[in-house]
Every structure is written in structure tokens, then in C-alpha cells.
N, CA, C and O atoms as a Tripos MOL2 file, in Angstrom:
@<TRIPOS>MOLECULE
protein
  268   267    67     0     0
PROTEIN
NO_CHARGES

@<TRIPOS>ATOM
      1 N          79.4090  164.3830 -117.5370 N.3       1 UNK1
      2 CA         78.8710  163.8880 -116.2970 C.3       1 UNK1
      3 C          78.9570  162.3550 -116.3230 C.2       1 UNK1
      4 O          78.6570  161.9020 -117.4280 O.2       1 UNK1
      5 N          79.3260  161.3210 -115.2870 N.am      2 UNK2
      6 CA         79.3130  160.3610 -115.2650 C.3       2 UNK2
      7 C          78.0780  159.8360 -114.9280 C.2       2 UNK2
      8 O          77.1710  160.4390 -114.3550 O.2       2 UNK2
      9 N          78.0820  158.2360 -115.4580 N.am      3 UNK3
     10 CA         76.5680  157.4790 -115.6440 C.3       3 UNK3
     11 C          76.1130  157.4360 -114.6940 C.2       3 UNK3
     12 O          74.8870  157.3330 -114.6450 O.2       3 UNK3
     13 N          76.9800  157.5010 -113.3500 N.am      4 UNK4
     14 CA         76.6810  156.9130 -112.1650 C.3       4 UNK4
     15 C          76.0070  158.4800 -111.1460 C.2       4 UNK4
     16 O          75.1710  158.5360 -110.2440 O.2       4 UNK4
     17 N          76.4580  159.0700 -111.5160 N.am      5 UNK5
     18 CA         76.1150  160.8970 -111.0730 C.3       5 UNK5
     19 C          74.6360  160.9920 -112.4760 C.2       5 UNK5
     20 O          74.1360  162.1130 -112.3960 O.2       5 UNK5
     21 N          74.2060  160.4630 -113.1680 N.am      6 UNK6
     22 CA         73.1230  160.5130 -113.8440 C.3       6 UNK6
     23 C          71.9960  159.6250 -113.2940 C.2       6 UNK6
     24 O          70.8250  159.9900 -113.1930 O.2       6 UNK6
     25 N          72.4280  158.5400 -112.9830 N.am      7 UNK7
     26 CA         71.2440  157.9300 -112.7220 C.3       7 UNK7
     27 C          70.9400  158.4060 -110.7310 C.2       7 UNK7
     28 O          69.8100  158.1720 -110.3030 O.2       7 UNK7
     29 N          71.8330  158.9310 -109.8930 N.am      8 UNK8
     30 CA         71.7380  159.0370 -109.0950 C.3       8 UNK8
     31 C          70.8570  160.7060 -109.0510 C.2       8 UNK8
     32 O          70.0330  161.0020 -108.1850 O.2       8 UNK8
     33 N          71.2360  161.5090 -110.0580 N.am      9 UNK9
     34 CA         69.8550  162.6450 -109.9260 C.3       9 UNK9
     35 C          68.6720  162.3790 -110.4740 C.2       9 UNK9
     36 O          67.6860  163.1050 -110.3420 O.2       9 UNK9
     37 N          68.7070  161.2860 -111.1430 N.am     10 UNK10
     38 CA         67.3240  160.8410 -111.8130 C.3      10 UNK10
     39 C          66.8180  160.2660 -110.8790 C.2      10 UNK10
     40 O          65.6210  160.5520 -110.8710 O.2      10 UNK10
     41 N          67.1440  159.4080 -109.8380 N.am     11 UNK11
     42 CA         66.4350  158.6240 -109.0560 C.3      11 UNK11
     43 C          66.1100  159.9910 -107.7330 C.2      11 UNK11
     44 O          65.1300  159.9740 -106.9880 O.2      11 UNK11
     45 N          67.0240  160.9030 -107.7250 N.am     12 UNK12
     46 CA         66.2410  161.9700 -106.3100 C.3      12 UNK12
     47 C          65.1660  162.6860 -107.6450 C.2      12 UNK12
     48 O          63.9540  162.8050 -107.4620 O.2      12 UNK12
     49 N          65.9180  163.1550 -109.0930 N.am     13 UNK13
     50 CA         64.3230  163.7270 -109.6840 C.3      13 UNK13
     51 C          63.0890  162.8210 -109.2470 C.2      13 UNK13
     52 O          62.2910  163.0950 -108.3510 O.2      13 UNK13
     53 N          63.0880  161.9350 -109.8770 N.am     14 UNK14
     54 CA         61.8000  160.6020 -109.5660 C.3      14 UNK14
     55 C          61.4170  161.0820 -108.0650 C.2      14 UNK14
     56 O          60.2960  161.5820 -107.9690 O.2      14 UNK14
     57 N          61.8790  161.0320 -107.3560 N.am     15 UNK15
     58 CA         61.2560  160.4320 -105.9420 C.3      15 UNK15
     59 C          60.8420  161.9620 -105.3140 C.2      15 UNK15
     60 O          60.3080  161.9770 -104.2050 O.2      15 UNK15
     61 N          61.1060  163.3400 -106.0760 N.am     16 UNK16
     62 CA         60.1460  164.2060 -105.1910 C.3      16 UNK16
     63 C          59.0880  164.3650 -106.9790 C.2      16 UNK16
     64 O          57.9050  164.6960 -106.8940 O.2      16 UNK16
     65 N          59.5930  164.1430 -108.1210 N.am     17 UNK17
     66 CA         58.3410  164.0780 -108.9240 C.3      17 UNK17
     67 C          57.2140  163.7970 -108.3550 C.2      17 UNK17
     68 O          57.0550  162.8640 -107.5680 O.2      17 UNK17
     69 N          56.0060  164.9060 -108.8600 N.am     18 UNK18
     70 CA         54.3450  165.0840 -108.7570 C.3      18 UNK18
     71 C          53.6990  164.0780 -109.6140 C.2      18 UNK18
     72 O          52.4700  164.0230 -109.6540 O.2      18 UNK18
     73 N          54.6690  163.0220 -110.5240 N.am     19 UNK19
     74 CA         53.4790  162.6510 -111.5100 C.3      19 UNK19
     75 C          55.0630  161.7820 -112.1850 C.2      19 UNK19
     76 O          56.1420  161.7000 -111.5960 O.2      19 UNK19
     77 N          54.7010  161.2150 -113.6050 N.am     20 UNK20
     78 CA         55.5990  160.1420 -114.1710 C.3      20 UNK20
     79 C          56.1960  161.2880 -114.8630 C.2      20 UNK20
     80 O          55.3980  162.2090 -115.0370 O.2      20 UNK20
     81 N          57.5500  161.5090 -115.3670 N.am     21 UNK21
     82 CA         58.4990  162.5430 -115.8490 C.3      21 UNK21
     83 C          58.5600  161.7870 -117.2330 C.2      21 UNK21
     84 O          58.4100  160.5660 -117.2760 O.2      21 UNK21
     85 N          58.7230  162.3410 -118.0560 N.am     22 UNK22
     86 CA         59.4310  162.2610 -119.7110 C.3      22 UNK22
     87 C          61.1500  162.2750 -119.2810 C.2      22 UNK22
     88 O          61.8290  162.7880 -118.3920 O.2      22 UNK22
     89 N          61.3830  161.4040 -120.4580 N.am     23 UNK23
     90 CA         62.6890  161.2940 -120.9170 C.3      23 UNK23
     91 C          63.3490  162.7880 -121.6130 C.2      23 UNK23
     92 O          64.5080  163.1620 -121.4300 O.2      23 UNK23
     93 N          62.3710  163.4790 -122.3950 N.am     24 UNK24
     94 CA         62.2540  164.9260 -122.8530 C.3      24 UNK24
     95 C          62.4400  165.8140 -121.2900 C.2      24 UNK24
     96 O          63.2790  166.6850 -121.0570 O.2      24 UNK24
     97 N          61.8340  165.5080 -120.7530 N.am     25 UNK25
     98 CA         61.9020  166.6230 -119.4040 C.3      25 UNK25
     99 C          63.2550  166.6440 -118.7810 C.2      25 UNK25
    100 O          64.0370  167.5950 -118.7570 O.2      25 UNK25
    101 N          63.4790  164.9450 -118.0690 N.am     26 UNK26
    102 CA         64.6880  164.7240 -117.7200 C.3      26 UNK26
    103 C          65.9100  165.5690 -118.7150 C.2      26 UNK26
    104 O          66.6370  166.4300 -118.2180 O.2      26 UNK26
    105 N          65.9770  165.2260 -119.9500 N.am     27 UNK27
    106 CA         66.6860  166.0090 -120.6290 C.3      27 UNK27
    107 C          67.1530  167.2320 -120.6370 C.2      27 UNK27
    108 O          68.3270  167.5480 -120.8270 O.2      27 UNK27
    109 N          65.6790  168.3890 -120.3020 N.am     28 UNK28
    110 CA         65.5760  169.8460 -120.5600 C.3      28 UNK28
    111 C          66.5580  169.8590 -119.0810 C.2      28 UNK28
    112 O          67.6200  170.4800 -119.0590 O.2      28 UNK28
    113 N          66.0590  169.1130 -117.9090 N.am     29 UNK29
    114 CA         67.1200  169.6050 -116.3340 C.3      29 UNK29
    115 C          68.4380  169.1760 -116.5980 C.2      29 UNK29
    116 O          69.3610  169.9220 -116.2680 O.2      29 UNK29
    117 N          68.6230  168.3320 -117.0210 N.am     30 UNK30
    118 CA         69.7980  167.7760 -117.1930 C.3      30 UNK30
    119 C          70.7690  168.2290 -118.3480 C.2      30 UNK30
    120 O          71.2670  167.4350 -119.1450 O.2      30 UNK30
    121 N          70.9880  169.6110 -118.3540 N.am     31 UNK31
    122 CA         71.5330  170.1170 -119.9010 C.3      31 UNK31
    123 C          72.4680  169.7760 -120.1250 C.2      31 UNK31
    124 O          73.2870  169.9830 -119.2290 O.2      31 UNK31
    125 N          72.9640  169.1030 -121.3080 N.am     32 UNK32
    126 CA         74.3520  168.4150 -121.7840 C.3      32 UNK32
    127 C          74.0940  166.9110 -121.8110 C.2      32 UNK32
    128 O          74.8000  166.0760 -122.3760 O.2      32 UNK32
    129 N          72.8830  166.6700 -121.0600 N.am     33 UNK33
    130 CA         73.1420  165.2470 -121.4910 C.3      33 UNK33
    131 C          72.0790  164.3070 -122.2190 C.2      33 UNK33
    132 O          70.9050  164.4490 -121.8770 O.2      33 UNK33
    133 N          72.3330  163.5270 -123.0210 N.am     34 UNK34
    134 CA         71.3930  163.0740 -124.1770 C.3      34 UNK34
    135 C          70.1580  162.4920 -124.0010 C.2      34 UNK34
    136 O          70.3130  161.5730 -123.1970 O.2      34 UNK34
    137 N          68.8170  162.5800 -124.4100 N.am     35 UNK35
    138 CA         67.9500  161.1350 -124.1710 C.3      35 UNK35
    139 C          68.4520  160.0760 -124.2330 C.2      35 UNK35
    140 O          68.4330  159.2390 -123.3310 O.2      35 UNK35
    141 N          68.9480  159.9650 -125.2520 N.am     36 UNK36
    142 CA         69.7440  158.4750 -125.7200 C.3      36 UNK36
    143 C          70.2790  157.9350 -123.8510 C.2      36 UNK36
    144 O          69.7460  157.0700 -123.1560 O.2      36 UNK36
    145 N          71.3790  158.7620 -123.5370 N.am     37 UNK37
    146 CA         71.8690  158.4960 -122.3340 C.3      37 UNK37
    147 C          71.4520  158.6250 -121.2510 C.2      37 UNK37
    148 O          72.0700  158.0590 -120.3490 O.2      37 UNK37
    149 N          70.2430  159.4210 -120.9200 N.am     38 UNK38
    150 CA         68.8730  159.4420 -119.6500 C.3      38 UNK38
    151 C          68.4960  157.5970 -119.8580 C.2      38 UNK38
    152 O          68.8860  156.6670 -119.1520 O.2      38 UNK38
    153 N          67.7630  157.5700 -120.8790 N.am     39 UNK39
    154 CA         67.1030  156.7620 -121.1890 C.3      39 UNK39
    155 C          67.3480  155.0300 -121.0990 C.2      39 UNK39
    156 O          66.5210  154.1260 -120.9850 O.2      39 UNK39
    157 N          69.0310  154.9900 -121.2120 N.am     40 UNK40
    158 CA         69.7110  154.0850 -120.4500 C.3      40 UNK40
    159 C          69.9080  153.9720 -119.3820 C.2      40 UNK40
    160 O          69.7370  152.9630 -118.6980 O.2      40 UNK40
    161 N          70.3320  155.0670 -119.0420 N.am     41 UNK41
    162 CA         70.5930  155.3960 -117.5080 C.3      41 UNK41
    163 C          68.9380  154.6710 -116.5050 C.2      41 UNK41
    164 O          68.9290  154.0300 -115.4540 O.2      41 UNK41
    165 N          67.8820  155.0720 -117.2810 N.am     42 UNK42
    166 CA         66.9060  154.8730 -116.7360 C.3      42 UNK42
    167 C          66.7290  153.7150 -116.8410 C.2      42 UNK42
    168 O          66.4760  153.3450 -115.6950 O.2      42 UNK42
    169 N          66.6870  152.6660 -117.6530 N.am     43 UNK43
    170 CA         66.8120  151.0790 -117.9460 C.3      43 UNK43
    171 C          67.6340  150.6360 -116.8600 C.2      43 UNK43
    172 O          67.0780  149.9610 -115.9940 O.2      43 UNK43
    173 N          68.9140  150.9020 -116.7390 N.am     44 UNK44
    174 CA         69.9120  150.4570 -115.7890 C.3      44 UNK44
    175 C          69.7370  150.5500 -114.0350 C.2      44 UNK44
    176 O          70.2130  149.8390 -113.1500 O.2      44 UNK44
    177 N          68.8380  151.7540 -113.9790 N.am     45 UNK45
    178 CA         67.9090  151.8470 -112.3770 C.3      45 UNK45
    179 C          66.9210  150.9750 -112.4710 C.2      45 UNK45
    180 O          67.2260  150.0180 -111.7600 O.2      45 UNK45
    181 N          66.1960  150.8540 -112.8280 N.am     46 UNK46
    182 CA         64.8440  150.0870 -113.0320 C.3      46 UNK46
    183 C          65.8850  148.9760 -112.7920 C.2      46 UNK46
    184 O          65.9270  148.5840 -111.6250 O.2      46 UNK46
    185 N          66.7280  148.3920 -113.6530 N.am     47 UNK47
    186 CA         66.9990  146.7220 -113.4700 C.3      47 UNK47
    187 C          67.6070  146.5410 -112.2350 C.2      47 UNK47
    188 O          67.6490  145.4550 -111.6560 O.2      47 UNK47
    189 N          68.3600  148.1930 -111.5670 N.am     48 UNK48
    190 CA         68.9170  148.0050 -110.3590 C.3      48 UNK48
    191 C          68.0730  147.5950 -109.3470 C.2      48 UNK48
    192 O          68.3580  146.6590 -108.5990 O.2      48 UNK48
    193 N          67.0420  148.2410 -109.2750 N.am     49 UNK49
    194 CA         66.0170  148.4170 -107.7570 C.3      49 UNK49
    195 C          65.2920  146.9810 -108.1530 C.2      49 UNK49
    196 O          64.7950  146.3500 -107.2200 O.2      49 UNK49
    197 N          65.2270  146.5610 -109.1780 N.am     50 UNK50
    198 CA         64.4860  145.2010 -109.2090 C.3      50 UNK50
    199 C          65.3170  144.0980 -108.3860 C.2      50 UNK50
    200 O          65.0620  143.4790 -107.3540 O.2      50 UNK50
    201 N          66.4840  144.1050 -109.3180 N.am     51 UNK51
    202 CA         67.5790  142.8980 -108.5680 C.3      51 UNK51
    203 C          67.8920  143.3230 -107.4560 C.2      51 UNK51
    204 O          68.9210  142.7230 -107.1440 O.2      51 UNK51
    205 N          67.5540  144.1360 -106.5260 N.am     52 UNK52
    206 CA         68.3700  144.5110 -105.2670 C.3      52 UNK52
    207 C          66.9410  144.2190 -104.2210 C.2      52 UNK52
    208 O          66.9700  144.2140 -102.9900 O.2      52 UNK52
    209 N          65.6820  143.9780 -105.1230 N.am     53 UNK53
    210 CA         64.2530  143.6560 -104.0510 C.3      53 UNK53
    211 C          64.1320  144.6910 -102.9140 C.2      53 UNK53
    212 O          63.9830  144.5300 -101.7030 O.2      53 UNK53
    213 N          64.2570  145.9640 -103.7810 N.am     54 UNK54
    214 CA         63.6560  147.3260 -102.9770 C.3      54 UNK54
    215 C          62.4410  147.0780 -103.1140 C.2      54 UNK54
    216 O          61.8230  146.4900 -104.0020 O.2      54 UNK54
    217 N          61.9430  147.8590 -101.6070 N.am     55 UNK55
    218 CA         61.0100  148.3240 -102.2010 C.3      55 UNK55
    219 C          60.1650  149.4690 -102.5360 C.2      55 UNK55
    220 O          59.1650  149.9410 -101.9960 O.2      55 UNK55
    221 N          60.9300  149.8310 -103.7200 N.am     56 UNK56
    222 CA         60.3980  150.7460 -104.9740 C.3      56 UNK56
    223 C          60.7020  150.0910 -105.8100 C.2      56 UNK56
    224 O          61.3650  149.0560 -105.8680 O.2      56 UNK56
    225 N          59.8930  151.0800 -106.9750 N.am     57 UNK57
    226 CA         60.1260  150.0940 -108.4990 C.3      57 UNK57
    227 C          59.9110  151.2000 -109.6070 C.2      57 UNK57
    228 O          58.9800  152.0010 -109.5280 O.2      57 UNK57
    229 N          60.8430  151.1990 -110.6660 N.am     58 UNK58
    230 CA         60.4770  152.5610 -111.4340 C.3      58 UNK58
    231 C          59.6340  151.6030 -112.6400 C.2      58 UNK58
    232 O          59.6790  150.4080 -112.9330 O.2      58 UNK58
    233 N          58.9260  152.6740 -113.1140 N.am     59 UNK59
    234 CA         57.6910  151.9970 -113.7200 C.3      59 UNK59
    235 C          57.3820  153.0200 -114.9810 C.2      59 UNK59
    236 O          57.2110  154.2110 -114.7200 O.2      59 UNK59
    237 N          57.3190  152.6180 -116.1710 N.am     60 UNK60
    238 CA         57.0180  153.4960 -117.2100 C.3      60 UNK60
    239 C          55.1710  153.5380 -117.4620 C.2      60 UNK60
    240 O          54.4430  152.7200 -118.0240 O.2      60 UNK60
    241 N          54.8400  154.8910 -116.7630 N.am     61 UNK61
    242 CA         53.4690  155.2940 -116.8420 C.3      61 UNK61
    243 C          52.9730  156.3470 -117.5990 C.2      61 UNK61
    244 O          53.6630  157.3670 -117.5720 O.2      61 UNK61
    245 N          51.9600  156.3730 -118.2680 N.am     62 UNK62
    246 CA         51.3040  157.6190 -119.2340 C.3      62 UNK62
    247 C          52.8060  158.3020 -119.9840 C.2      62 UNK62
    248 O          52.7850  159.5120 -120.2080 O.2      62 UNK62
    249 N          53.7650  157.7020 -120.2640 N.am     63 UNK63
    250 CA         54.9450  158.3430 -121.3560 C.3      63 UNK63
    251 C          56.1680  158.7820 -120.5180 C.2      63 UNK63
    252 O          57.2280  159.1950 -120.9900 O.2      63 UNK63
    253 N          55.8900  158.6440 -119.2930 N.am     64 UNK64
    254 CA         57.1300  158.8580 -118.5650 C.3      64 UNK64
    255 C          57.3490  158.0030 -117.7300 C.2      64 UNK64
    256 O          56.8890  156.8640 -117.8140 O.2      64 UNK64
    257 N          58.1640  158.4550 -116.6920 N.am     65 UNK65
    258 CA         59.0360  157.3610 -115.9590 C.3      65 UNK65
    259 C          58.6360  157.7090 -114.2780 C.2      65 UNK65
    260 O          58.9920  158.7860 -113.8000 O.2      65 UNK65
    261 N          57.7600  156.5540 -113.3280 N.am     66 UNK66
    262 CA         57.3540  157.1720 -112.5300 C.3      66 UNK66
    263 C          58.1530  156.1730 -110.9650 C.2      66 UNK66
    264 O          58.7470  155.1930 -111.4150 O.2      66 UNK66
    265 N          58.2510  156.2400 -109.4760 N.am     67 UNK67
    266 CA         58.7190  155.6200 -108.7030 C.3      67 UNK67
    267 C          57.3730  155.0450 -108.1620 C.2      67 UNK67
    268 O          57.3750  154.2460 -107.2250 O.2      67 UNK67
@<TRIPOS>BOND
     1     1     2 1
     2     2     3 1
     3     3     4 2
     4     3     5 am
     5     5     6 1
     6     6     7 1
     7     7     8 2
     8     7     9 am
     9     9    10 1
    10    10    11 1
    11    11    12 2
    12    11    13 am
    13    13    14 1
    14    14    15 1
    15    15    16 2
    16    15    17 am
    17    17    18 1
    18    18    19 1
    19    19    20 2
    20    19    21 am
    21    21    22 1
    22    22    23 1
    23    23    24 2
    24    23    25 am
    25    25    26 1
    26    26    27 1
    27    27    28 2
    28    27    29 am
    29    29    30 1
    30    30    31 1
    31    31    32 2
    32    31    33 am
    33    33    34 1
    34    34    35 1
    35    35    36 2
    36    35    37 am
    37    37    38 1
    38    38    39 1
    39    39    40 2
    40    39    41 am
    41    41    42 1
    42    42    43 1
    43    43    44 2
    44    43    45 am
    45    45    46 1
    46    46    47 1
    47    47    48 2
    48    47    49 am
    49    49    50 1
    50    50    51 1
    51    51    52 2
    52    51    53 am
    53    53    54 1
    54    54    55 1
    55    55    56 2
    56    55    57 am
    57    57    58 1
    58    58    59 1
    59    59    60 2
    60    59    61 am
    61    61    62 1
    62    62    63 1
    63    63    64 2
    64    63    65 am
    65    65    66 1
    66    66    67 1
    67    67    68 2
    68    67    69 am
    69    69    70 1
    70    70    71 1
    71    71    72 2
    72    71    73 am
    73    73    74 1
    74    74    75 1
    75    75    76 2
    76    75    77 am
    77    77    78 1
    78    78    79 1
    79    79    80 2
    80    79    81 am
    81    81    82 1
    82    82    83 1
    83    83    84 2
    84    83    85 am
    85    85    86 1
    86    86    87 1
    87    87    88 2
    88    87    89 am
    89    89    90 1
    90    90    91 1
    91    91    92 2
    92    91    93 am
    93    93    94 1
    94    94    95 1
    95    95    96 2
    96    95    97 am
    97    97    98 1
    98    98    99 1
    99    99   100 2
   100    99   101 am
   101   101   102 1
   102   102   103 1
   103   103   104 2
   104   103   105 am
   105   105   106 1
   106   106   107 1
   107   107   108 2
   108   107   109 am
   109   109   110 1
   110   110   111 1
   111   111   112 2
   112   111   113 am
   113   113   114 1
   114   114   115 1
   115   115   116 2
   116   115   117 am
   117   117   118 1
   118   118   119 1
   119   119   120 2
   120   119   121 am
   121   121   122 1
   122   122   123 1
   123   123   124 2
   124   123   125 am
   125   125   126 1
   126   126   127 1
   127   127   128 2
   128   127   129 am
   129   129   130 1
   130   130   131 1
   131   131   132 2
   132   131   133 am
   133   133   134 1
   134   134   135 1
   135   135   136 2
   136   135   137 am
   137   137   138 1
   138   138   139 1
   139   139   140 2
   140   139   141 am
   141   141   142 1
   142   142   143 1
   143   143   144 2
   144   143   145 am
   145   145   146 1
   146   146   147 1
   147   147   148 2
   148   147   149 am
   149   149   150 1
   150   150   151 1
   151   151   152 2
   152   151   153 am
   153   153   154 1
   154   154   155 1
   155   155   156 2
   156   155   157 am
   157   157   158 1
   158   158   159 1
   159   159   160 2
   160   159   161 am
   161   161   162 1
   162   162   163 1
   163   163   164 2
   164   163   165 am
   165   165   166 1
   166   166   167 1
   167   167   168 2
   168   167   169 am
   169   169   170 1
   170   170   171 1
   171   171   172 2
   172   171   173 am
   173   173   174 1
   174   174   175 1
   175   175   176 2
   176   175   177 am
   177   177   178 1
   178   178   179 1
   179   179   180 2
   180   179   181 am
   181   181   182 1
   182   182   183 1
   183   183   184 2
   184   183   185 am
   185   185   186 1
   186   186   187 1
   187   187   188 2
   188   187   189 am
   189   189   190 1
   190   190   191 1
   191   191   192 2
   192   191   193 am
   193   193   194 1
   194   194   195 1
   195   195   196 2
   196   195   197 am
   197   197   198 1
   198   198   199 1
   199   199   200 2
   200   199   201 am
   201   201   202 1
   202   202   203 1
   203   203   204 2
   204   203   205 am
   205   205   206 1
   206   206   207 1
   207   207   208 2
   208   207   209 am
   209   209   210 1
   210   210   211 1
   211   211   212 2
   212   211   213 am
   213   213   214 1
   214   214   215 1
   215   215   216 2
   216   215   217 am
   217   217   218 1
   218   218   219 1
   219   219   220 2
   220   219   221 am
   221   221   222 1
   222   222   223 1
   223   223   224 2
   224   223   225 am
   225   225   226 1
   226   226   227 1
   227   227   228 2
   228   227   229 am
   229   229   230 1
   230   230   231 1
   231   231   232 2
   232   231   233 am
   233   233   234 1
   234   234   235 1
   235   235   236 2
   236   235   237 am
   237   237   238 1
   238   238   239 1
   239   239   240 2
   240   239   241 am
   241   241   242 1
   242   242   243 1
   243   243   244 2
   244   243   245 am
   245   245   246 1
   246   246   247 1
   247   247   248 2
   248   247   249 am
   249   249   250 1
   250   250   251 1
   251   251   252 2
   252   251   253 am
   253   253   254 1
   254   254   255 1
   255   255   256 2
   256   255   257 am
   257   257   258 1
   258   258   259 1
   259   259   260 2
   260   259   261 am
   261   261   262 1
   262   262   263 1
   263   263   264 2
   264   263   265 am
   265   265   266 1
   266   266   267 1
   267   267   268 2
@<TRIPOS>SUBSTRUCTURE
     1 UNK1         2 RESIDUE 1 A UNK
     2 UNK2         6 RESIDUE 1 A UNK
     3 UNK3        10 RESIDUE 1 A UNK
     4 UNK4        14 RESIDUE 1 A UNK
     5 UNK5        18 RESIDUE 1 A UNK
     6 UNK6        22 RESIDUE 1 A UNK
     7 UNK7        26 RESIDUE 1 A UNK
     8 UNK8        30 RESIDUE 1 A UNK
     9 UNK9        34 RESIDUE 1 A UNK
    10 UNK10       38 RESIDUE 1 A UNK
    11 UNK11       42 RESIDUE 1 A UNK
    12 UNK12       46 RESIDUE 1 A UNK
    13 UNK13       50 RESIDUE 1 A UNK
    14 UNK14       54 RESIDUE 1 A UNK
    15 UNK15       58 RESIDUE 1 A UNK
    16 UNK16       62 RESIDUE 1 A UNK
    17 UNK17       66 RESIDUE 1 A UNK
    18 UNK18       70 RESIDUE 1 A UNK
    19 UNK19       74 RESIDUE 1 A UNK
    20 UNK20       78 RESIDUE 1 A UNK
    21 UNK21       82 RESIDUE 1 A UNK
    22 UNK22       86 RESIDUE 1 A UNK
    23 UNK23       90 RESIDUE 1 A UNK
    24 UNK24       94 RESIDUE 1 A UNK
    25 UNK25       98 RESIDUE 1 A UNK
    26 UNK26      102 RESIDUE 1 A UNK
    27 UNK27      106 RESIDUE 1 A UNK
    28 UNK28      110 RESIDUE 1 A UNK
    29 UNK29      114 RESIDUE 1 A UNK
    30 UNK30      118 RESIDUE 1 A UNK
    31 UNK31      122 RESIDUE 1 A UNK
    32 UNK32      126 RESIDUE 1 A UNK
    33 UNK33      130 RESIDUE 1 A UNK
    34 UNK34      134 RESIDUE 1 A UNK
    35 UNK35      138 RESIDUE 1 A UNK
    36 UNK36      142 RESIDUE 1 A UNK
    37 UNK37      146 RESIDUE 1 A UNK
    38 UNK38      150 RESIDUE 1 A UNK
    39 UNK39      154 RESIDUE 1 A UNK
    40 UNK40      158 RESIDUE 1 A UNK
    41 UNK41      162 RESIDUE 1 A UNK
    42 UNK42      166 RESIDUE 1 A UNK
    43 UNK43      170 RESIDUE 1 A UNK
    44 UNK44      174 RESIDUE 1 A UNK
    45 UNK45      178 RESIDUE 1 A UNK
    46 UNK46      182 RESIDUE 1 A UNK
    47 UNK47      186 RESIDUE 1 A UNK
    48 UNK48      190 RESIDUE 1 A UNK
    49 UNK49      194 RESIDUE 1 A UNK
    50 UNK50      198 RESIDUE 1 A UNK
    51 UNK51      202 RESIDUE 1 A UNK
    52 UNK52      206 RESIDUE 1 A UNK
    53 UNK53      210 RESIDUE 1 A UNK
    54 UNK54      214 RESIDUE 1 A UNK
    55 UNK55      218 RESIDUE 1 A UNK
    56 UNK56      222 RESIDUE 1 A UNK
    57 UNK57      226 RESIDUE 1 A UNK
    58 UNK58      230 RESIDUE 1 A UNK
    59 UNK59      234 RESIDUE 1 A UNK
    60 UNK60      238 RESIDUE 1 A UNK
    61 UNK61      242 RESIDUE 1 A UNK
    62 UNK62      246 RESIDUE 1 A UNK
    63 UNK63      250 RESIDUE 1 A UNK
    64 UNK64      254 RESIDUE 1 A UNK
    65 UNK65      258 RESIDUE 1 A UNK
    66 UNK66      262 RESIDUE 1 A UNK
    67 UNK67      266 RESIDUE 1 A UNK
């Protein structure tokens, strides 16, 4: 799967998420692809929506990753 098709289901997971998601969770939906590589993927949104002055903001809360 490409980085760009990863961070783009992580950001629709995030935005109907009930609560802040794990890097572990993301993982279990996302079969085949690594924490290691969620977990960047997730660094690389966060720095996106910052520099682009959305407004949203992904935010690491209680161990996961919340919008």
C-alpha cells in the first residue's frame, strides 16, 4: 500500500473515531502494514495539517492518536 493511500485512511479512521485510536489498533485495520509505518505516516499528517493552518490538528491523547 502506498504512504499516501495510508495516511489518507488514517485521517477518514481519525475523523469518524469515538475517542483517540492506538497505533496497535490502526495496525490490527490496516493488515499488512507496520506500526513502524502507521506511526510515520501519522507524524507526517500531524506536520501536514499544521503547516497547511487547518483547522484540525491531530493530537496524541491518553496513548493514541486523536483529531
Amino acid at each position: 500500500m502506498e504512504r499516501e493511500d495510508v495516511k489518507s485512511i488514517l485521517e477518514s479512521l481519525l475523523l469518524v473515531a469515538d475517542g483517540p485510536q492506538s497505533v496497535h489498533r490502526f495496525s490490527e485495520v490496516l493488515d499488512g502494514v507496520g506500526e513502524d509505518t502507521i506511526e510515520s505516516a501519522l507524524r507526517e499528517l500531524q506536520s501536514e495539517l499544521d503547516m497547511q493552518n487547518r483547522g484540525i490538528r491531530l493530537a496524541e491523547v491518553a496513548g493514541g492518536y486523536q483529531l
